[in-house]
C-alpha positions as CSV (number, residue, x, y, z in Angstrom):
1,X,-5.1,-7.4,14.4
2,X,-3.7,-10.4,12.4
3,X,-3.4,-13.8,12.7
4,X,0.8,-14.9,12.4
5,X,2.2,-13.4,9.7
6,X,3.8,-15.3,6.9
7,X,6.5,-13.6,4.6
8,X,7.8,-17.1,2.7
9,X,6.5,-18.1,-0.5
10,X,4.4,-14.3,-0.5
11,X,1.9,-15.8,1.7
12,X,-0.5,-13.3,3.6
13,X,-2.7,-13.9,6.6
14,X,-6.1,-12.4,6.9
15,X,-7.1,-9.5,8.8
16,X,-8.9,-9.8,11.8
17,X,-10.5,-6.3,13.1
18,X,-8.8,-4.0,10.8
19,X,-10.7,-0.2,10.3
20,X,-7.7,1.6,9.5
21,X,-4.2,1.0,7.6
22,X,-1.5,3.3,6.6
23,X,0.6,1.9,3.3
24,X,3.9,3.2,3.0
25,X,6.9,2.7,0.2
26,X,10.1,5.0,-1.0
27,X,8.2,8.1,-2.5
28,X,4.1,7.4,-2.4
29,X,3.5,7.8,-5.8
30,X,3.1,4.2,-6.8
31,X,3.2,1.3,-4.9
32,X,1.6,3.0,-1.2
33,X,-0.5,5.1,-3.8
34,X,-2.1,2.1,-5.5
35,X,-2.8,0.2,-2.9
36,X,-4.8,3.2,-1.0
37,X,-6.4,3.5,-3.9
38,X,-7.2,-0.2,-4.5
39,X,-9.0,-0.2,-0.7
40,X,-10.9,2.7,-1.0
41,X,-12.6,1.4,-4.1
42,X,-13.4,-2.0,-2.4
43,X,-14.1,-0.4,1.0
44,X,-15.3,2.8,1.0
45,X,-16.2,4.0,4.1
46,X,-15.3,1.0,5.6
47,X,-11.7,1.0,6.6
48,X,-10.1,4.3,6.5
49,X,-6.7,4.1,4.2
50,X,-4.0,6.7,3.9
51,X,-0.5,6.0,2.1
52,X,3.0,7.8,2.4
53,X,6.2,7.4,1.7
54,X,9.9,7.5,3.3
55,X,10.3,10.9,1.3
56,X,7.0,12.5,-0.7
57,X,7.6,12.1,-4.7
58,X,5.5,13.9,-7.6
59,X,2.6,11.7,-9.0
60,X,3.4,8.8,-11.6
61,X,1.6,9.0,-15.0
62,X,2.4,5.5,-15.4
63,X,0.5,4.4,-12.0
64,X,-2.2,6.8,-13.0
65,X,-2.8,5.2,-16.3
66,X,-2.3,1.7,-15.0
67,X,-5.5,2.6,-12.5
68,X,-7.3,4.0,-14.8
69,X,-7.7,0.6,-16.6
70,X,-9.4,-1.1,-13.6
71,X,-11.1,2.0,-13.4
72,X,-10.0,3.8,-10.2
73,X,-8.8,7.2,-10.6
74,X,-5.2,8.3,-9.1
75,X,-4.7,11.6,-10.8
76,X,-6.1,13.3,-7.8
77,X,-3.3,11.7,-5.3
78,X,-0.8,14.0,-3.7
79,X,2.4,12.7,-2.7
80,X,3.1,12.7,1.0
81,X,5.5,11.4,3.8
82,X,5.9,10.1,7.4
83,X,5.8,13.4,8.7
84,X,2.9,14.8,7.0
85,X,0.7,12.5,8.8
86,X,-0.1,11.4,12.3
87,X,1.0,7.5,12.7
88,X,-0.6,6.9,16.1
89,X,-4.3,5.6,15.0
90,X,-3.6,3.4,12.4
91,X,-4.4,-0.6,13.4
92,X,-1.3,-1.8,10.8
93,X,1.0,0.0,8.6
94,X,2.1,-1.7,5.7
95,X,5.4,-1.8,4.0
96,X,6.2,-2.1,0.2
97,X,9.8,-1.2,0.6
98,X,13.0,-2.2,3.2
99,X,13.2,1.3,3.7
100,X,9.4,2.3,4.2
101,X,9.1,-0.7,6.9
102,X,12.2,0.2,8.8
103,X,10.3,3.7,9.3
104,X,7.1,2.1,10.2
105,X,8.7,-0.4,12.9
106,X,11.0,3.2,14.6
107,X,7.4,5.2,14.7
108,X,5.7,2.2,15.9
109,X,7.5,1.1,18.7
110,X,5.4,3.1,21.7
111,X,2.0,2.4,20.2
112,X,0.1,-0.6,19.4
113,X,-0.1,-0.9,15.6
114,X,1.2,-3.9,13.5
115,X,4.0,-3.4,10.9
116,X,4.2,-5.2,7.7
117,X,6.3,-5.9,5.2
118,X,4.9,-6.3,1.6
119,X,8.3,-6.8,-0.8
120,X,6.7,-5.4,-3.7
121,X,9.1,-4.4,-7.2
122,X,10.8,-1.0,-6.7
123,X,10.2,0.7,-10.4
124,X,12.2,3.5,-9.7
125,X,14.7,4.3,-12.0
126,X,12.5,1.2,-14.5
127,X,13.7,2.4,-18.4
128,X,12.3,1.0,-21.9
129,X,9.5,1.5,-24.0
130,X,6.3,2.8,-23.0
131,X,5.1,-0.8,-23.9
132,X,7.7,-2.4,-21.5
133,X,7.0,0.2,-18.3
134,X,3.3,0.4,-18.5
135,X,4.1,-4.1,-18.4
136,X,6.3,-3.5,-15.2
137,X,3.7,-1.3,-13.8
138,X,1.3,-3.5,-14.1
139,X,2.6,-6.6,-12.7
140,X,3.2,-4.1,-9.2
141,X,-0.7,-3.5,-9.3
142,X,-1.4,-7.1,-10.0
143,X,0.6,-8.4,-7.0
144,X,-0.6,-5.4,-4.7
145,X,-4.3,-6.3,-6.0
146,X,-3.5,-10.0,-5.0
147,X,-2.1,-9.3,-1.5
148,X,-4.8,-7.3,-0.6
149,X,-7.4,-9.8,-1.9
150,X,-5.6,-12.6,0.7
151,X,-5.3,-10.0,3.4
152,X,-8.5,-8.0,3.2
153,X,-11.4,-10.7,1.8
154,X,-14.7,-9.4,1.3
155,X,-16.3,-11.1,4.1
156,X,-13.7,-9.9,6.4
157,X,-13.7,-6.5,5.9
158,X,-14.6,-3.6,8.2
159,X,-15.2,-6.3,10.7
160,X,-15.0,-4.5,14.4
């Protein structure tokens, strides 16, 4: 699946033989959201992607407008969880929360699929001015955006 996995200093290792990955966080409406999002844009039909979260949420006009400006489309995206999908396929699931990963590593433990941990901002609960959220929200995409550039390179991708 992976080479070793590095969590100092944010460092990612690449994928090796990845075709499917489940992201997970607290709700799925932003952070597990995005990144689905994110690899069905630069892989599609490559490397099937599904998100969730520990709970299912409501959608996030902030995470739909900040993926609208690099022009993928979230409005359609409905919140799930855990137990709305089947966890048994996937080759890695991948964590942006404490919370999301403990889940992973508990439905993971009979099956062979990697968990990882992604410690991505939390912006539940983020206040201020439109100005100030639509900022926050955008730093999340930029570091999920980054992340998945280290783990997922072009070259490497749908490689299997």
């Amino acid at each position: 699946m992976m080479s070793e996995t590095e969590t100092e200093g944010d460092k990612i290792a690449v994928a090796a033989n990845v075709s499917s990955i489940l992201f997970a966080c607290n709700i799925n409406a932003v952070r597990s959201a995005m990144a689905e999002a994110m690899v069905k844009s630069r892989f599609p039909g490559q490397i099937f992607t599904d998100s969730c979260g520990v709970e299912p949420g409501q959608p996030d006009g902030f995470a739909i407008s900040v993926m609208e400006e690099i022009d993928i489309d979230l409005s359609a995206h409905q919140p799930k969880g855990f137990d709305d999908l089947d966890c048994d396929f996937y080759d890695v699931i991948i964590s942006f929360s404490p919370e999301a990963h403990d889940r992973a590593v508990e439905i993971t433990r009979n099956i062979d699929c990697e968990t990882l941990y992604w410690p991505v901002d939390n912006l539940a609960g983020l206040q201020g001015s439109r100005e100030e959220r639509l900022r926050a929200y955008r730093a999340v995409r930029d570091d999920i955006i980054t992340k998945l550039a280290s783990y997922l390179p072009e070259e490497n991708a749908g490689e299997g």
